[in-house]
C-alpha positions in Angstrom: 0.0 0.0 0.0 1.4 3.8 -0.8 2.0 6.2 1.7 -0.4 9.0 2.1 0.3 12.2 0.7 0.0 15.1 2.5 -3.4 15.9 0.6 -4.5 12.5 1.4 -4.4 13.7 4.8 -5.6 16.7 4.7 -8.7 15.6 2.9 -9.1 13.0 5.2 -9.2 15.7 8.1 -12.2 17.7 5.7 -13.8 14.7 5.4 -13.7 13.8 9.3 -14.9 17.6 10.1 -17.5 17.3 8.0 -18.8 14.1 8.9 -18.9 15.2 12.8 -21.2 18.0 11.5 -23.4 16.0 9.9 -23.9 13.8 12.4 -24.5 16.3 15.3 -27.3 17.7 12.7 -28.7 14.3 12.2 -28.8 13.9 15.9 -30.4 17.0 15.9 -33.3 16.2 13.4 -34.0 12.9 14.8 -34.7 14.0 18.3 -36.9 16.5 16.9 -38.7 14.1 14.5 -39.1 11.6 17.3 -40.7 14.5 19.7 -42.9 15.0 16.8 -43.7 11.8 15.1 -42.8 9.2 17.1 -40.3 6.2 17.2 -39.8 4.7 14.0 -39.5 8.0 11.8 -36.0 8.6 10.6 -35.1 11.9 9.0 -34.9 11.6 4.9 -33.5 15.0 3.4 -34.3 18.5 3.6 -35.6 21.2 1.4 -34.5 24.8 2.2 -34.8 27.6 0.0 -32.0 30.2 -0.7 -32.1 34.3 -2.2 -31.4 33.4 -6.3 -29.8 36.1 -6.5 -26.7 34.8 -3.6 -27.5 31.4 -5.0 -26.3 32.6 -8.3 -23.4 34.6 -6.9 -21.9 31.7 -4.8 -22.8 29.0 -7.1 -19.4 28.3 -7.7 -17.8 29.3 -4.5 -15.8 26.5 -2.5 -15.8 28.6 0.7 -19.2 30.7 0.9 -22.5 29.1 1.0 -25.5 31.3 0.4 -27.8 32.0 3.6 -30.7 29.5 4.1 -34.4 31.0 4.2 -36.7 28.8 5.1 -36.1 24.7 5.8 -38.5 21.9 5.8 -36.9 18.5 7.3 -38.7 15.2 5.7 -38.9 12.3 7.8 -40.0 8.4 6.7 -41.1 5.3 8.3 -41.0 2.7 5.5 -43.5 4.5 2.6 -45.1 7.0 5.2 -43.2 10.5 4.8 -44.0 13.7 7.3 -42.5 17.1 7.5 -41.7 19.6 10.3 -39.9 22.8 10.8 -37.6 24.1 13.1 -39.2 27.9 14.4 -37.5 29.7 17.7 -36.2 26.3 18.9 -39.1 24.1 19.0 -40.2 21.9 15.9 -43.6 22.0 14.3 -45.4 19.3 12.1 -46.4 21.0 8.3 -48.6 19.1 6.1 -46.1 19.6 3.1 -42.9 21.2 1.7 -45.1 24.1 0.3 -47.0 24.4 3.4 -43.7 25.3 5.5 -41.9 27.6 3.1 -44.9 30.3 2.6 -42.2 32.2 0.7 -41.6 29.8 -1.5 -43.3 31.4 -4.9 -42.4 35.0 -4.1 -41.5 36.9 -7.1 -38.2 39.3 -7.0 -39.0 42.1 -6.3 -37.1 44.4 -8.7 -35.9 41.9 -11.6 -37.8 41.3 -14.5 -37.1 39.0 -17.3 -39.2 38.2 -20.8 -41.2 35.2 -20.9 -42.3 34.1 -24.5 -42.8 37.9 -25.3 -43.8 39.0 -21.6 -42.1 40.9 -19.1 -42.5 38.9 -15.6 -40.9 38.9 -12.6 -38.6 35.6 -12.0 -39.2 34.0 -8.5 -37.1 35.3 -5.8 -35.7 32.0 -3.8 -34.0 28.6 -5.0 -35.5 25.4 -4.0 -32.8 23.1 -2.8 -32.8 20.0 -1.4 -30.5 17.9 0.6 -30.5 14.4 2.6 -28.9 12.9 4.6 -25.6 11.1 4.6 -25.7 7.3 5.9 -23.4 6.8 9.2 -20.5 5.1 7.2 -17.2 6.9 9.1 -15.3 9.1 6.6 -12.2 7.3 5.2 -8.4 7.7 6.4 -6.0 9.5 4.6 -4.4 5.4 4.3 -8.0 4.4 2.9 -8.2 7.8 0.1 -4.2 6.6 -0.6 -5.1 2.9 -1.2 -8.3 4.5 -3.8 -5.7 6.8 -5.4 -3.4 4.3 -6.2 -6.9 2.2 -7.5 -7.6 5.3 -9.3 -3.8 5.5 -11.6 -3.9 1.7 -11.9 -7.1 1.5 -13.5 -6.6 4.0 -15.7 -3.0 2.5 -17.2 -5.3 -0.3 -17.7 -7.8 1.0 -19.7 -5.0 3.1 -21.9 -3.3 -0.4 -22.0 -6.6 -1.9 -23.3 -7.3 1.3 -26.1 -3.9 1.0 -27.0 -3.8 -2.9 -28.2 -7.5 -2.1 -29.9 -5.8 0.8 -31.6 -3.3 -2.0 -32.5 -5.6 -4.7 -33.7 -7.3 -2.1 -35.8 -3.9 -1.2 -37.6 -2.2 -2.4 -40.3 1.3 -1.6 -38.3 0.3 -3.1 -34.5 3.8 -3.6 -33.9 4.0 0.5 -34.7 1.3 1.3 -33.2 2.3 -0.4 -29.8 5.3 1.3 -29.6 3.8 4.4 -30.5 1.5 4.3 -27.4 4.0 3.5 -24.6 
């Protein structure tokens, strides 16, 4: 097995912060669902709407996320689903997504965009959604090593494996072979 390179490492430590945060969140949701609905309700995803405008701004961005609006949390027991949100602390049960995000089909308030010939405002929020991760721990920097070195491997294979088709197909394979190493 290859040593782990110091990005290995490091994105082995990102991956272990991020998987804490998750889990303290899904903690969080599941004592809430369970307050609301009962044992046997696990939490599913969420849906959270965000300004378009910021959305659009930070779409790209590795370090900014845009500011979350509204969030409805979607919870299932085998085919039954239920929503809540989270308001001042305490959790309340909502009938649906739409019903917890009153926002949700607000038009912006100053843009205005043309629609097959009309002038119409666009809406002002992005509907997002999210779930949530499975419990697996994140992997070590030895275990993102081992896939990296997976990763190279493979692909000298395949380039090994274009490389003699490339051959068959020619009328110089010996060429061809030597060409491609």
């Amino acid at each position: 097995m290859t040593e782990p390179s110091p990005l290995d490492i490091a994105n082995a430590e990102n991956r272990r912060l991020i998987a804490e945060r998750e889990r303290a969140e899904y903690a969080r949701v599941l004592a809430y669902a369970f307050s609301l609905f009962g044992h046997g309700f696990v939490p599913h995803g969420q849906h959270y709407l965000v300004e378009a405008d910021e959305a659009t701004r930070l779409r790209y961005s590795r370090t900014e996320r845009p500011r979350v609006v509204a969030t409805v949390y979607s919870c299932r027991r085998g085919a039954e689903e239920r929503h809540f949100v989270i308001e001042d602390g305490k959790a309340r049960r909502v009938g649906s997504v739409e019903e917890g995000m009153p926002v949700m089909h607000d038009t912006h308030p100053t843009k205005q965009i043309d629609a097959f010939g009309k002038e119409v405002a666009p809406a002002r929020y992005e509907l997002c959604w999210g779930w949530f991760e499975d419990k697996r721990p994140p992997r070590s920097a030895e275990q993102l090593a081992a896939a990296r070195l997976k990763r190279v491997r493979k692909k000298e294979q395949h380039a090994e494996i274009e490389m003699e088709k490339r051959a068959a197909a020619s009328l110089f394979p010996d060429w061809e072979r030597e060409r491609g190493r």
